[in-house]
C-alpha positions as CSV (number, residue, x, y, z in Angstrom):
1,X,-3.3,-40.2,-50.7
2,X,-7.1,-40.8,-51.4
3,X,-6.6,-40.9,-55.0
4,X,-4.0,-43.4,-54.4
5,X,-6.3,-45.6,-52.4
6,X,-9.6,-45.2,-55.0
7,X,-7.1,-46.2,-57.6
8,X,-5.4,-49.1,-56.3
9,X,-8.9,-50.5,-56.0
10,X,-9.3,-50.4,-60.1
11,X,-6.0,-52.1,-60.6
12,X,-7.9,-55.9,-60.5
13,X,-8.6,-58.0,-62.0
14,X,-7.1,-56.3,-65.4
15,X,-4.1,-55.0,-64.6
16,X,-5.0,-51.9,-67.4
17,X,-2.1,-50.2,-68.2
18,X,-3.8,-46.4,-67.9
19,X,-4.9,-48.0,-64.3
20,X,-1.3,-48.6,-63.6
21,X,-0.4,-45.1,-64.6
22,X,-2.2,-43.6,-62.4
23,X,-1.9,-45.4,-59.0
24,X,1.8,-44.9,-60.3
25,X,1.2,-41.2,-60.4
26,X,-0.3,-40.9,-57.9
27,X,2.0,-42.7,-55.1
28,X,4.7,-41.0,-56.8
29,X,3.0,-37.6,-56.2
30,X,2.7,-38.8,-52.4
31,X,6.3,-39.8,-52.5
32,X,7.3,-36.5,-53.6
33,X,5.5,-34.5,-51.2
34,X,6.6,-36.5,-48.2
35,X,10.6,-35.9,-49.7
36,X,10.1,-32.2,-50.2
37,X,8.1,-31.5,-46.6
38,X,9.9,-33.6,-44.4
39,X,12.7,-31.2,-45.1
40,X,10.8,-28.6,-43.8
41,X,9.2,-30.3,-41.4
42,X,10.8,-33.4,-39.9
43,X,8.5,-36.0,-38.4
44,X,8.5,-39.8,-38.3
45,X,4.8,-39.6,-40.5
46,X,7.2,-39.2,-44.0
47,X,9.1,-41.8,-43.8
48,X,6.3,-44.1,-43.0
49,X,4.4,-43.2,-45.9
50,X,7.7,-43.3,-47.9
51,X,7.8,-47.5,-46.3
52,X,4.8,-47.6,-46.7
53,X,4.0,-47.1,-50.4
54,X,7.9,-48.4,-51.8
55,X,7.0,-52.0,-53.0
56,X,3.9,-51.4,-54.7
57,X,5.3,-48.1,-56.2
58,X,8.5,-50.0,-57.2
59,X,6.7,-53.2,-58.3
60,X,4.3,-51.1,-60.7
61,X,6.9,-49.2,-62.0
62,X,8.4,-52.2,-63.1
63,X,5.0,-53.5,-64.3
64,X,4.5,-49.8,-66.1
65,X,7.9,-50.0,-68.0
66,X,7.4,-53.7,-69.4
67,X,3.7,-52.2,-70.6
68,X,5.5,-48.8,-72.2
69,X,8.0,-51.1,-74.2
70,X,5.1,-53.4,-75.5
71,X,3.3,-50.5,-77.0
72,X,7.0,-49.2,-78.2
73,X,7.5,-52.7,-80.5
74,X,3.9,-52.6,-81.5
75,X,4.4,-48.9,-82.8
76,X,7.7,-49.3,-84.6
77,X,7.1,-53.4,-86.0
78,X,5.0,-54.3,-88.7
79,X,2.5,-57.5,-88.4
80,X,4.7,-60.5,-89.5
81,X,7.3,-58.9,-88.4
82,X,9.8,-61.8,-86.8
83,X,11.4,-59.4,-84.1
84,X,8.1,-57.6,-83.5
85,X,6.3,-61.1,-82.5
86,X,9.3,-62.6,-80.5
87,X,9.6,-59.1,-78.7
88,X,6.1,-59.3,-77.6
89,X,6.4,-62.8,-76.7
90,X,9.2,-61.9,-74.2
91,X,7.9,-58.7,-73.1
92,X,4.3,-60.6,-72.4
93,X,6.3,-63.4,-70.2
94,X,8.3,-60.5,-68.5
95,X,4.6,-58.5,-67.9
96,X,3.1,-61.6,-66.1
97,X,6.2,-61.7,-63.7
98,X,5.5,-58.1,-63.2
99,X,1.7,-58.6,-62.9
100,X,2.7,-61.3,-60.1
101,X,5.1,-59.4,-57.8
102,X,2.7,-56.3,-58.4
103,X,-0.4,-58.4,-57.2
104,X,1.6,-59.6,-54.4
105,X,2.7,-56.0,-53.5
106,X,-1.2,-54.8,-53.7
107,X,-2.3,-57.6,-51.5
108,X,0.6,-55.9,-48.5
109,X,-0.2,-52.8,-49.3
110,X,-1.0,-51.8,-45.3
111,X,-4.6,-49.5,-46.1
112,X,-5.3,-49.3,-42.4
113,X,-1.9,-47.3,-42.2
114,X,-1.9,-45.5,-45.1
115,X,-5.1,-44.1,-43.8
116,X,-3.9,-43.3,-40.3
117,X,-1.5,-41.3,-41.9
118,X,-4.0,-39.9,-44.1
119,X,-5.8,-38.4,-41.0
120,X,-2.4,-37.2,-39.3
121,X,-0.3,-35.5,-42.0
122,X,-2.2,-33.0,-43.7
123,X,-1.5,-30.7,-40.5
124,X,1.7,-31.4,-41.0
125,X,2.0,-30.6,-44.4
126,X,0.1,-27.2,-44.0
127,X,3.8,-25.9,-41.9
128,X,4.5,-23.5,-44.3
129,X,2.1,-22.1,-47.1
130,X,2.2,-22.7,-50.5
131,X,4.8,-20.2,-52.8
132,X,6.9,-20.2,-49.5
133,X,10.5,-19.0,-49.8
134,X,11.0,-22.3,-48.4
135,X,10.0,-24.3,-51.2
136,X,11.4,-22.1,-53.7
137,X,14.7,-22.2,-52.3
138,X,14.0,-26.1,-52.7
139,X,12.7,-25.7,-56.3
140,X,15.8,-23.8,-57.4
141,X,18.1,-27.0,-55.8
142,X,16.3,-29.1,-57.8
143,X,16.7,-26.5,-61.0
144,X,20.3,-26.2,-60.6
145,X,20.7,-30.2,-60.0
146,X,19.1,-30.6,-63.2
147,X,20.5,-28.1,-65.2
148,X,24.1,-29.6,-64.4
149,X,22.8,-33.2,-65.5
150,X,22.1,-31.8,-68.7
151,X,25.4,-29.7,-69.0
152,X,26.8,-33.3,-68.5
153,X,24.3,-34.5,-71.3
154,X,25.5,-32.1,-73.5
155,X,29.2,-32.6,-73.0
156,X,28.8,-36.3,-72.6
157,X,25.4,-37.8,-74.5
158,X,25.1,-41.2,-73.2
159,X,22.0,-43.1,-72.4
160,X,22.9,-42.6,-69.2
161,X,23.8,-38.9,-69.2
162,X,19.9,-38.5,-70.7
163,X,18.2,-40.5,-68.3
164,X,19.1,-38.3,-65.5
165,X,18.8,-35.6,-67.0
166,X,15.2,-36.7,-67.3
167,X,15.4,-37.6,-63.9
168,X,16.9,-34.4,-62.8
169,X,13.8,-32.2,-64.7
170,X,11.4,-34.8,-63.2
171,X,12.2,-34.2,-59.4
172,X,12.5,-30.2,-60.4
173,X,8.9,-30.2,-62.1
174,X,7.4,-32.3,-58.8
175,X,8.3,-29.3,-56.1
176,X,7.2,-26.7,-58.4
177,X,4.2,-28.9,-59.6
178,X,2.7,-29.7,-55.3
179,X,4.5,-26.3,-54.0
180,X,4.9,-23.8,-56.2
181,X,1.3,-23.5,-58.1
182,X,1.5,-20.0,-59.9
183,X,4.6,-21.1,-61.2
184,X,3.6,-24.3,-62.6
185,X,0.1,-22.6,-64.3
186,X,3.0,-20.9,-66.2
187,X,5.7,-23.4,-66.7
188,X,3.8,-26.7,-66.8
189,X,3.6,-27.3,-70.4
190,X,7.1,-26.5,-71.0
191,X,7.8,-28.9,-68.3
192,X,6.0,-31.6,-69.7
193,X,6.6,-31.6,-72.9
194,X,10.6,-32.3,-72.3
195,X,10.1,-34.4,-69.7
196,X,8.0,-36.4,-72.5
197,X,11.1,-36.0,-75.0
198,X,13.8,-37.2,-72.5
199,X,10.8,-40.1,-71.2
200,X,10.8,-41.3,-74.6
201,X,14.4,-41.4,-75.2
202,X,14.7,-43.2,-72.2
203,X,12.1,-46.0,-73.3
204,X,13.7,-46.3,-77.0
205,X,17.4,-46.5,-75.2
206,X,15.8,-49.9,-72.7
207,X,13.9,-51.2,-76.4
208,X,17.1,-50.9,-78.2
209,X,19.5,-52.7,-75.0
210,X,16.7,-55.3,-75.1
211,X,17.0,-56.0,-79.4
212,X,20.9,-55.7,-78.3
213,X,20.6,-59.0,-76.0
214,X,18.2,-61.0,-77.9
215,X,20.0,-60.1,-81.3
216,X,21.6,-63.9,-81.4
217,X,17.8,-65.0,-81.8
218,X,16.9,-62.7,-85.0
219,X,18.6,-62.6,-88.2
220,X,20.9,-59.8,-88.1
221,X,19.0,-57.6,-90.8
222,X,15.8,-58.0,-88.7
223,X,18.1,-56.2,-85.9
224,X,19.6,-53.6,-88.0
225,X,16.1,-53.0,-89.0
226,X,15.3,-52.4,-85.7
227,X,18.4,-50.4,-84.5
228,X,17.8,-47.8,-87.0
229,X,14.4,-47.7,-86.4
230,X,14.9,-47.3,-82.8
231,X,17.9,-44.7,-83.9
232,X,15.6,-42.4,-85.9
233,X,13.2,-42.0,-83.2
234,X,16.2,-41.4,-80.8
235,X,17.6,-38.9,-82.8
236,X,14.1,-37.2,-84.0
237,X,13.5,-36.5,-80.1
238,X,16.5,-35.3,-79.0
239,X,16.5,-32.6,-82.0
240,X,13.7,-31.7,-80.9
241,X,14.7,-31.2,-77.4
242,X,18.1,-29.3,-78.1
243,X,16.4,-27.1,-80.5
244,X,13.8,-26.4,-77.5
245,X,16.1,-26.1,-74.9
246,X,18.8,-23.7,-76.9
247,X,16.3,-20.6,-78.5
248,X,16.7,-17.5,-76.5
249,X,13.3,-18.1,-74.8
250,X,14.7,-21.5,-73.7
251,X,13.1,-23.1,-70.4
252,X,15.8,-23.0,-68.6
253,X,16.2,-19.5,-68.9
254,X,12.6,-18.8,-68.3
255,X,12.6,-20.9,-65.3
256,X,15.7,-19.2,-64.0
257,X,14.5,-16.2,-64.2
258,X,11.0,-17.3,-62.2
259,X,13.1,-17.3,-59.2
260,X,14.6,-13.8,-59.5
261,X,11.6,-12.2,-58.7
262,X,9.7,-12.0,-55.0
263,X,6.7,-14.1,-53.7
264,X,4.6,-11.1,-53.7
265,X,4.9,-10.5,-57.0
266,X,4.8,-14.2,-58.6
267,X,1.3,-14.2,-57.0
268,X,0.2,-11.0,-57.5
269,X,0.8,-10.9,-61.4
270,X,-2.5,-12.5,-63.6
271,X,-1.3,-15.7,-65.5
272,X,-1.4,-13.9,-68.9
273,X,1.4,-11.1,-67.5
274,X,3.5,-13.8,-66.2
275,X,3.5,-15.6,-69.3
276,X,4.4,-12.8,-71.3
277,X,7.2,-11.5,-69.0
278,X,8.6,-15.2,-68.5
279,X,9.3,-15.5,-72.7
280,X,10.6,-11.5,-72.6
């Protein structure tokens, strides 16, 4: 919640996108914890901070996306490239729209609450210890939620199917990430790197609906240009993240099998054991 604030205070007057990053990941992180320990440990503090944070979290994440896709065009068009240069032009209009309900969202960001709950829920958060049965029995939820969104992928590999399945890993990774801290030393590179595949599938899939609906303005070999580009990367990512996710030391399985064993002996077992009896 301190990080949040410190941040928040770099956001003017540029608007950086690495600025908006991290107030992003840092509310988010907030966000998560609140969902995960309010389960725990009900109290009215949560959803506050949950109110509290939702516009400016929702209006930077709108901000964030528009800034992801302009980097997207500039890495897959060539100077002089017509759709590259009318992209950008209607990405930039779409950023300063952003910027503006972003700024107004900063401005009503309440500071004197946020740091009344900043004194109050730390006690509350400190309920159960981390490694807690209780948040493991949360973390595998999460697991199982996710690994049926990408059953669902498999079966089914839409857009859609692939960004919650994204989704899914994302909200898995965030209880293991704030509550489960032996298990993340281990698992958190795994975890990040598919949760960068699907992220970038996800931000090619909103490039290539965008080319879609401004395709009447290009010539039509400009767009199938584009497309395939757009496909290649598509398709380069989600090889990648099959081939991953299917080897016999998959992440799935390793992460499955994290929550077989005890507390006692997750924590008592140095880093380098774990990692070599996660991948056996």
């Amino acid at each position: 919640m301190n990080r949040a604030l410190e941040k928040a205070d770099e956001l003017r007057p540029n608007w950086d996108a690495d600025d908006v990053h991290d107030v992003r990941v840092a509310l988010r992180r907030c966000r998560t914890m609140a969902d995960t320990l309010r389960e725990v440990n009900p109290d009215p503090g949560w959803r506050k901070l949950k109110k509290a944070s939702k516009e400016l979290f929702h209006t930077l994440g709108d901000l964030r996306d528009t800034q992801v896709e302009q980097e997207w065009v500039e890495k897959l068009g060539s100077r002089g490239d017509p759709a590259r240069k009318h992209m950008l032009q209607l990405l930039s209009r779409r950023e300063k729209k952003c910027w503006q309900s972003a700024e107004q969202a900063l401005g009503d960001f309440d500071r004197k609450l946020w740091r009344k709950l900043l004194r109050k829920l730390p006690g509350k958060a400190r309920f159960f210890p981390l490694e807690s049965v209780v948040f493991q029995r949360q973390a595998l939820e999460k697991f199982n939620e996710a690994v049926a969104l990408y059953q669902r992928a498999r079966r089914n590999p839409s857009s859609v199917a692939w960004h919650r399945t994204r989704i899914g890993v994302k909200r898995f990774r965030y209880v293991v990430e704030n509550f489960l801290p032996h298990r993340y030393e281990v698992w958190s590179s795994d975890m990040k790197q598919i949760q960068d595949l699907l992220g970038d599938v996800h931000d090619l899939d909103v490039l290539r609906a965008d080319i879609r609906k401004e395709s009447s303005t290009l010539a039509p070999a400009n767009v199938a240009e584009w497309l395939e580009k757009i496909s290649t990367e598509r398709k380069r990512r989600l090889t990648e993240f099959r081939l991953k996710t299917s080897e016999k030391d998959s992440p799935w399985l390793v992460w499955r099998a994290g929550f077989q064993w005890g507390h006692a002996l997750i924590a008592a077992v140095p880093s380098e054991t774990r990692a070599a009896s996660y991948a056996s």
